[in-house]
NUVOLUM-509272 format. One record per residue: residue in one letter; residue number from 1; y, x, z of N, C-alpha, C, CB in turn. Coordinates in Angstrom, 1 decimal, m for minus. Atoms other than C-alpha are relative to their C-alpha. Glycine has a CB too. Example, Ala and Ser with C-alpha at 12.3 -4.5 7.8 and 13.67 -1.06 7.14 Angstrom:
NUVOLUM-509272
@code: a; pos: 1; nyy: m1.2; nxx: 0.9; nzz: 0.0; cayy: m4.5; caxx: 12.3; cazz: 7.8; cyy: 1.2; cxx: 0.9; czz: 0.0; cbyy: 0.0; cbxx: m1.0; cbzz: 1.2
@code: s; pos: 2; nyy: m1.1; nxx: m0.9; nzz: 0.0; cayy: m1.1; caxx: 13.7; cazz: 7.1; cyy: 1.1; cxx: m0.8; czz: 0.8; cbyy: 0.5; cbxx: 0.4; cbzz: m1.4
***
This chain:
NUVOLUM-509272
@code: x; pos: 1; nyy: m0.8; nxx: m1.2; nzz: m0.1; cayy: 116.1; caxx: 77.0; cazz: 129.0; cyy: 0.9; cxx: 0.1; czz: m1.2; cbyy: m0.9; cbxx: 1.3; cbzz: 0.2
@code: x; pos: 2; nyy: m0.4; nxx: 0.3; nzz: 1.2; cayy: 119.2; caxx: 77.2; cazz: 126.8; cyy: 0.1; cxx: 1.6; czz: m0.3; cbyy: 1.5; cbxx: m1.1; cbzz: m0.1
@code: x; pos: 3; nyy: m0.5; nxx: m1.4; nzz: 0.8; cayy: 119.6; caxx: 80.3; cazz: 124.4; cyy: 0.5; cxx: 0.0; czz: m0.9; cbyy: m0.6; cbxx: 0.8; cbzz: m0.2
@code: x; pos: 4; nyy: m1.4; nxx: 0.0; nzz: 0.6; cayy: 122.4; caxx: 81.8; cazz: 123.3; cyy: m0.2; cxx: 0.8; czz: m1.7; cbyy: 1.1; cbxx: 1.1; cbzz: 1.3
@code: x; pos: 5; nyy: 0.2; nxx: m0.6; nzz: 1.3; cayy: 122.4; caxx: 83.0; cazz: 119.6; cyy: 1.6; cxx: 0.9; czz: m0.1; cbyy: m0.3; cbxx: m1.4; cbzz: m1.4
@code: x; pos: 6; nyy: m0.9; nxx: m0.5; nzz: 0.4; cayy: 124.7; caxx: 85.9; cazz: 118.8; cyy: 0.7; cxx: 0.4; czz: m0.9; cbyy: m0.1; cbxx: 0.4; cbzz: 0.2
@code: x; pos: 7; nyy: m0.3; nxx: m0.4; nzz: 1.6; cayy: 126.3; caxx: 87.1; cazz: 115.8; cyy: 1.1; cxx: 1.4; czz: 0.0; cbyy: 1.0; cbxx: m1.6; cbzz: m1.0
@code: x; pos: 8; nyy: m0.7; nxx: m1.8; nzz: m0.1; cayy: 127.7; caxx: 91.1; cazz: 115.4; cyy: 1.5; cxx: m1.0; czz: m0.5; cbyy: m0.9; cbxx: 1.9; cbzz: m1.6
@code: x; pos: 9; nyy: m1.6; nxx: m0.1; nzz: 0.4; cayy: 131.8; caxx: 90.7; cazz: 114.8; cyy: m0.2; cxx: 0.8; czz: m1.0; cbyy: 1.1; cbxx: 0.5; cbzz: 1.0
@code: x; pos: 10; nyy: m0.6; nxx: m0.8; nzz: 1.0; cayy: 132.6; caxx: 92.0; cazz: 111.7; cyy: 1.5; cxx: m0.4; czz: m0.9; cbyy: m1.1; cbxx: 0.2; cbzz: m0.9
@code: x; pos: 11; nyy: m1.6; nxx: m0.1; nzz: 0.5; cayy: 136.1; caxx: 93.0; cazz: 110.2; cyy: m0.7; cxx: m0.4; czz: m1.8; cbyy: 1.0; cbxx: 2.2; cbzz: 0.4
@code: x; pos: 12; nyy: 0.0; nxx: 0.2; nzz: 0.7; cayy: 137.0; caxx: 92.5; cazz: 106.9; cyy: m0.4; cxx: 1.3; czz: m1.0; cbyy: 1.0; cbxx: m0.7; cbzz: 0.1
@code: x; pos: 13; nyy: 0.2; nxx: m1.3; nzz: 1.1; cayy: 136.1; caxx: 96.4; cazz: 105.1; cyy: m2.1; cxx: m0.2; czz: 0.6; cbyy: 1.3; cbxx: 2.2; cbzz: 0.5
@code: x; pos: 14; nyy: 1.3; nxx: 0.2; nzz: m0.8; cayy: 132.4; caxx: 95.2; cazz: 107.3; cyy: m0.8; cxx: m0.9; czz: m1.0; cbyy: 0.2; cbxx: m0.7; cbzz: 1.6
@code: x; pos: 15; nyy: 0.0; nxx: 1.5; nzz: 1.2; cayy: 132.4; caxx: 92.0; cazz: 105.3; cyy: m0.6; cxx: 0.5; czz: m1.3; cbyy: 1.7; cbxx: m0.7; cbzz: m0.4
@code: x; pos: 16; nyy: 0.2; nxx: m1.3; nzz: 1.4; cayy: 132.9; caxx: 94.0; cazz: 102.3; cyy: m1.0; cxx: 0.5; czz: m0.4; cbyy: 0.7; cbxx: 1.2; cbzz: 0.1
@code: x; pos: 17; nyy: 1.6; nxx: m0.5; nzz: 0.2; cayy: 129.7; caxx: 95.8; cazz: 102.7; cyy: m0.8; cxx: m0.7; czz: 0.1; cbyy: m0.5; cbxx: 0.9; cbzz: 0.8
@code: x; pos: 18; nyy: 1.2; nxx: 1.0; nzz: 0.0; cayy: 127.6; caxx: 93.3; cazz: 103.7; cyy: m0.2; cxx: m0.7; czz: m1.2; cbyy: 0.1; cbxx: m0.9; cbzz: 1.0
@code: x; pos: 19; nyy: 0.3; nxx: 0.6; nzz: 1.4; cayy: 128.5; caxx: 91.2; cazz: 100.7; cyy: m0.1; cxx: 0.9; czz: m1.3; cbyy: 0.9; cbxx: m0.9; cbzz: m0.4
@code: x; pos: 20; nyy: 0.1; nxx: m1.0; nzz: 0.9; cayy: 128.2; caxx: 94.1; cazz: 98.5; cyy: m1.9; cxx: 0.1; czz: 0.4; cbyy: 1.2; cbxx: 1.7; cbzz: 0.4
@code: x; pos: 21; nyy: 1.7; nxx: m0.3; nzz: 0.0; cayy: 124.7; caxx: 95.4; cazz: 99.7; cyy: m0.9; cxx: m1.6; czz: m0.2; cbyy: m0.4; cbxx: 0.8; cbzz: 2.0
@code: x; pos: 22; nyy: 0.7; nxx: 1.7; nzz: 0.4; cayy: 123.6; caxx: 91.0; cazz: 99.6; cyy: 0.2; cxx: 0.0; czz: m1.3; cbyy: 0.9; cbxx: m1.4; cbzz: 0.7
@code: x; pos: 23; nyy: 0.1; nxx: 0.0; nzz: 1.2; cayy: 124.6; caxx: 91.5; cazz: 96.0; cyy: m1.1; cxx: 1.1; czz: m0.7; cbyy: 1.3; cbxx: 0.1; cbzz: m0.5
@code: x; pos: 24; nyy: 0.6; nxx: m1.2; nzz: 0.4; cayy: 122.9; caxx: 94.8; cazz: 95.5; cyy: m1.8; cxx: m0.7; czz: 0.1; cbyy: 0.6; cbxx: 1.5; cbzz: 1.2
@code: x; pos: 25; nyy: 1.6; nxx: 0.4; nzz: m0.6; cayy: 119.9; caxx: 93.0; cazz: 97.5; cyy: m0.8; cxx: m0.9; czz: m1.3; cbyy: 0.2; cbxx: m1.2; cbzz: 1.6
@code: x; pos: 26; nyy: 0.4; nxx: 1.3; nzz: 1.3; cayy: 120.0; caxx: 90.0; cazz: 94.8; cyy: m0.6; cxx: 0.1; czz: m1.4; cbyy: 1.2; cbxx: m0.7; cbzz: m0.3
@code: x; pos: 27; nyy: 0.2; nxx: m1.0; nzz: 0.7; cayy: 120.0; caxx: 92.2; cazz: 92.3; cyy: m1.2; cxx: 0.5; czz: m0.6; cbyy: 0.3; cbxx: 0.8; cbzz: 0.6
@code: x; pos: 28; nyy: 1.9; nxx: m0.8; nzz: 0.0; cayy: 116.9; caxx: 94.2; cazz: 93.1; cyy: m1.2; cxx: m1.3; czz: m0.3; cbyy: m0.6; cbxx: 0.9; cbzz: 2.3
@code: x; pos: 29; nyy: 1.8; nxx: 1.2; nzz: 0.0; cayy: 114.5; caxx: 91.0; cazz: 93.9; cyy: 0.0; cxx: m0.7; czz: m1.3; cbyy: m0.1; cbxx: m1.7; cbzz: 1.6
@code: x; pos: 30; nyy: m0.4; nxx: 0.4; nzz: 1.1; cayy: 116.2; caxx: 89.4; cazz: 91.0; cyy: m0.9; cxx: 0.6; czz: m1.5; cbyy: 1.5; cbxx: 0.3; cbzz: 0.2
@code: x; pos: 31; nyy: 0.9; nxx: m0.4; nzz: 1.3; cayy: 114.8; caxx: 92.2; cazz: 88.5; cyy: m1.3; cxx: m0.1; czz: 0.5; cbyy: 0.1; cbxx: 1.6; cbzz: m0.5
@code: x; pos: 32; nyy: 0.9; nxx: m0.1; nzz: m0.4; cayy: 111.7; caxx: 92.8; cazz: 90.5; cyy: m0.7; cxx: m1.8; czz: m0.7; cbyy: 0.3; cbxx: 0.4; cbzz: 1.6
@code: x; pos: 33; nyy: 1.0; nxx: 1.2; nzz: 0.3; cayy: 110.8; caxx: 88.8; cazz: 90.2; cyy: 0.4; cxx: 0.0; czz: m1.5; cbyy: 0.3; cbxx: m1.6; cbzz: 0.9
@code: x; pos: 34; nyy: 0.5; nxx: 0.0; nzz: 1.6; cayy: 111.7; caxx: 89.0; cazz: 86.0; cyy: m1.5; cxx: 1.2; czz: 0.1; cbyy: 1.6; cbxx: 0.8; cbzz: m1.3
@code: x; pos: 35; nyy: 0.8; nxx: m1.0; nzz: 0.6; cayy: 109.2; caxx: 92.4; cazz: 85.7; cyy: m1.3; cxx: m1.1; czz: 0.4; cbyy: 0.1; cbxx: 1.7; cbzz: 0.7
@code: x; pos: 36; nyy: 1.4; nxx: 0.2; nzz: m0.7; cayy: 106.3; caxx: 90.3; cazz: 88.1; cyy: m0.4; cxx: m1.0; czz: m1.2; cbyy: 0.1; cbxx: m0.8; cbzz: 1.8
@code: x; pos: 37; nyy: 0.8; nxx: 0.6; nzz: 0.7; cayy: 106.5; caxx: 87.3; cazz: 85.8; cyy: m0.1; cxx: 0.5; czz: m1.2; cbyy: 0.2; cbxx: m1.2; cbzz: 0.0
@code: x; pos: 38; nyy: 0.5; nxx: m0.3; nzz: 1.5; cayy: 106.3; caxx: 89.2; cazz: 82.7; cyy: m1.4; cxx: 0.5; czz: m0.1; cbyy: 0.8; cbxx: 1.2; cbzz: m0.6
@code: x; pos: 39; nyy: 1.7; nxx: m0.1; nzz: 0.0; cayy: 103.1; caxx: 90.9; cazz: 83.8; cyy: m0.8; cxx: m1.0; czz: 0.0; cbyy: m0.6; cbxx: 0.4; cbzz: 1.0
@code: x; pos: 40; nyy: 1.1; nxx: 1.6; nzz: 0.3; cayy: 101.6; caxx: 87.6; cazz: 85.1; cyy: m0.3; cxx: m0.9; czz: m1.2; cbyy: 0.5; cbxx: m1.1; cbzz: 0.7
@code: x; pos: 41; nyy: 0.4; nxx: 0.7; nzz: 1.1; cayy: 102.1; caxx: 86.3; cazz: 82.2; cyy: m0.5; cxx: 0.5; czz: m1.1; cbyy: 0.8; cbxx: m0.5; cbzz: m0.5
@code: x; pos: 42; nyy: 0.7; nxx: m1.2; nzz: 1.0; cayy: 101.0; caxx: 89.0; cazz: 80.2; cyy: m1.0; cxx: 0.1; czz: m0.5; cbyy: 0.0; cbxx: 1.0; cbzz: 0.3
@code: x; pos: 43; nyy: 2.0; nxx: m0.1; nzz: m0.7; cayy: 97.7; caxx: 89.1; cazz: 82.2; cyy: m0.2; cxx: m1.4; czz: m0.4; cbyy: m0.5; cbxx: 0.2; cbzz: 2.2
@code: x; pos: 44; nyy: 0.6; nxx: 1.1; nzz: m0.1; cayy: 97.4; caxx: 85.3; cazz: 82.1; cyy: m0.2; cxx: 0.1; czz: m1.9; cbyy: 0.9; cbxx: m1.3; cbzz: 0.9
@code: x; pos: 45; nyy: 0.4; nxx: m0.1; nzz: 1.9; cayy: 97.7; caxx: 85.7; cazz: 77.9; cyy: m1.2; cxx: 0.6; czz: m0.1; cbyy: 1.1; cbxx: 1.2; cbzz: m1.1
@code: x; pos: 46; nyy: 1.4; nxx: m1.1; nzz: 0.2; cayy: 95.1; caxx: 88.6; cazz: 78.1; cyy: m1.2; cxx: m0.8; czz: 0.5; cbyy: 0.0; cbxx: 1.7; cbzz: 1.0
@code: x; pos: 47; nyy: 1.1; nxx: 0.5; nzz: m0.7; cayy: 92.9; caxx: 86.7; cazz: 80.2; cyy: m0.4; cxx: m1.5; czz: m0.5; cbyy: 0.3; cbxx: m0.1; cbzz: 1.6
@code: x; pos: 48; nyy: 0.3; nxx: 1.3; nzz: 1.2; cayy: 93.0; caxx: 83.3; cazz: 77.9; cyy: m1.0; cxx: 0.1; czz: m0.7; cbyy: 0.9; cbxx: m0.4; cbzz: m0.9
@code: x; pos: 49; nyy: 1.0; nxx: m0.8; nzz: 0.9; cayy: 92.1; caxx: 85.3; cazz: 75.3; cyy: m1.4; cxx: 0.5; czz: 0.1; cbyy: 0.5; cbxx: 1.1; cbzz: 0.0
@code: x; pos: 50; nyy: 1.6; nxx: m0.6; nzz: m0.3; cayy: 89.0; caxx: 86.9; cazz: 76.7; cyy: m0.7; cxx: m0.9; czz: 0.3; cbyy: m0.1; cbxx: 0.9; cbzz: 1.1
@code: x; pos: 51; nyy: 0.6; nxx: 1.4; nzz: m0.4; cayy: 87.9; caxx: 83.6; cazz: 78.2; cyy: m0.3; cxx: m0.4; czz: m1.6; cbyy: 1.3; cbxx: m1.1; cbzz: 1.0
@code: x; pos: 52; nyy: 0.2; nxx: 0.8; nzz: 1.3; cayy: 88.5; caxx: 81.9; cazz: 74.7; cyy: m1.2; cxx: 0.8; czz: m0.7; cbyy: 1.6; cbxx: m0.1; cbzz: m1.1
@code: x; pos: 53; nyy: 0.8; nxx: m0.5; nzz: 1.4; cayy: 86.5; caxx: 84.6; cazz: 72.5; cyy: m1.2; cxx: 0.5; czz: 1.0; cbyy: 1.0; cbxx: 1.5; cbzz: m1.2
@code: x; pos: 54; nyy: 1.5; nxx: m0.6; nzz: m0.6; cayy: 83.7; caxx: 86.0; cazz: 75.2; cyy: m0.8; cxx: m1.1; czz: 0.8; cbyy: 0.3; cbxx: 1.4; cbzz: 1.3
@code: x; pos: 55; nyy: 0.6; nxx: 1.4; nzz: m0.9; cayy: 82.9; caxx: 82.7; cazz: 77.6; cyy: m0.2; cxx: m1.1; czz: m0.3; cbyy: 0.7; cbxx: m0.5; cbzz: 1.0
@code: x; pos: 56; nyy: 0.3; nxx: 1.4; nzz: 0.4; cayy: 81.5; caxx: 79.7; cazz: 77.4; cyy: 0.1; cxx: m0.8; czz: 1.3; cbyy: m1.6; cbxx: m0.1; cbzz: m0.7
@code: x; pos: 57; nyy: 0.9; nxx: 1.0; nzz: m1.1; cayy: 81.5; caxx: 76.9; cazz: 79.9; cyy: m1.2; cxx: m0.5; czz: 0.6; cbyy: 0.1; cbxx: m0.7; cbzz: m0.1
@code: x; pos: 58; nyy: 1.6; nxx: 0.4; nzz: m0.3; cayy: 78.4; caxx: 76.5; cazz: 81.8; cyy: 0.3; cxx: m1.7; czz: 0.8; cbyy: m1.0; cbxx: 1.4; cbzz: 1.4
@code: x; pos: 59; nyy: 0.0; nxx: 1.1; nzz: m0.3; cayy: 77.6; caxx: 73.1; cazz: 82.9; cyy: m0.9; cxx: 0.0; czz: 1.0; cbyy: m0.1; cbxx: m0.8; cbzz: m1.1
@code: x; pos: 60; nyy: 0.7; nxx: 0.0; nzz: m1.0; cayy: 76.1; caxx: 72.5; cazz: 86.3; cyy: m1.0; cxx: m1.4; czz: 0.3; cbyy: 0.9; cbxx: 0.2; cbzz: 1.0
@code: x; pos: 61; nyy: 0.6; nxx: 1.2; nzz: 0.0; cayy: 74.0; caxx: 69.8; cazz: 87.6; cyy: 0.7; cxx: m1.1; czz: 0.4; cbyy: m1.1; cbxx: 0.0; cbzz: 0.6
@code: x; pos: 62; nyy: m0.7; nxx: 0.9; nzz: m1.4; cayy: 76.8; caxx: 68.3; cazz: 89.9; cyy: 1.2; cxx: m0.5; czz: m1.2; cbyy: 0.7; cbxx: 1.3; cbzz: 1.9
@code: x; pos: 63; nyy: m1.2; nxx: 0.8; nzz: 1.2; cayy: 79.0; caxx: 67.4; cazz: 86.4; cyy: m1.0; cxx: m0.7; czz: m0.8; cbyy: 1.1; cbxx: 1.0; cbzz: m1.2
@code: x; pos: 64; nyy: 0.5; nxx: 1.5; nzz: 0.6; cayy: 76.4; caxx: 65.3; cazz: 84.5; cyy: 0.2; cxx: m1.4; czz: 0.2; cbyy: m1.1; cbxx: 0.0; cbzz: 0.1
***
C-alpha cells in the first residue's frame, strides 16, 4: 500500500514563524542541556568525593 506524506503549505510571514519559534526552540533545549550538564557534573564531583574519603573497595571472591 503506497502512502502519501503531506506537508501544510506555508507562505512566506508562516515561514517566518516557524523559523523563529525553531530558533526560540533551540534556544530553550540549548540552555536546558548547559544547566543538566552542570549539575551532572557537579553531582559526579560530589559523588567522587564521597566515594574517595568514605568507601573502600570490597573485594569479592569472583576477582581473586
Amino acid at each position: 500500500m503506497l502512502m502519501t506524506n503531506y506537508k501544510l503549505k506555508t507562505g512566506k510571514v508562516e515561514k517566518m514563524v516557524v523559523d523563529t519559534y525553531q530558533k526560540i526552540e533551540n534556544g530553550v533545549v540549548d540552555g536546558y542541556q548547559a544547566v543538566e550538564d552542570a549539575v551532572v557534573g557537579t553531582y559526579k564531583k560530589i559523588e567522587d568525593k564521597f566515594v574517595e574519603k568514605f568507601l573502600d573497595e570490597k573485594i569479592t571472591n569472583n576477582e581473586k
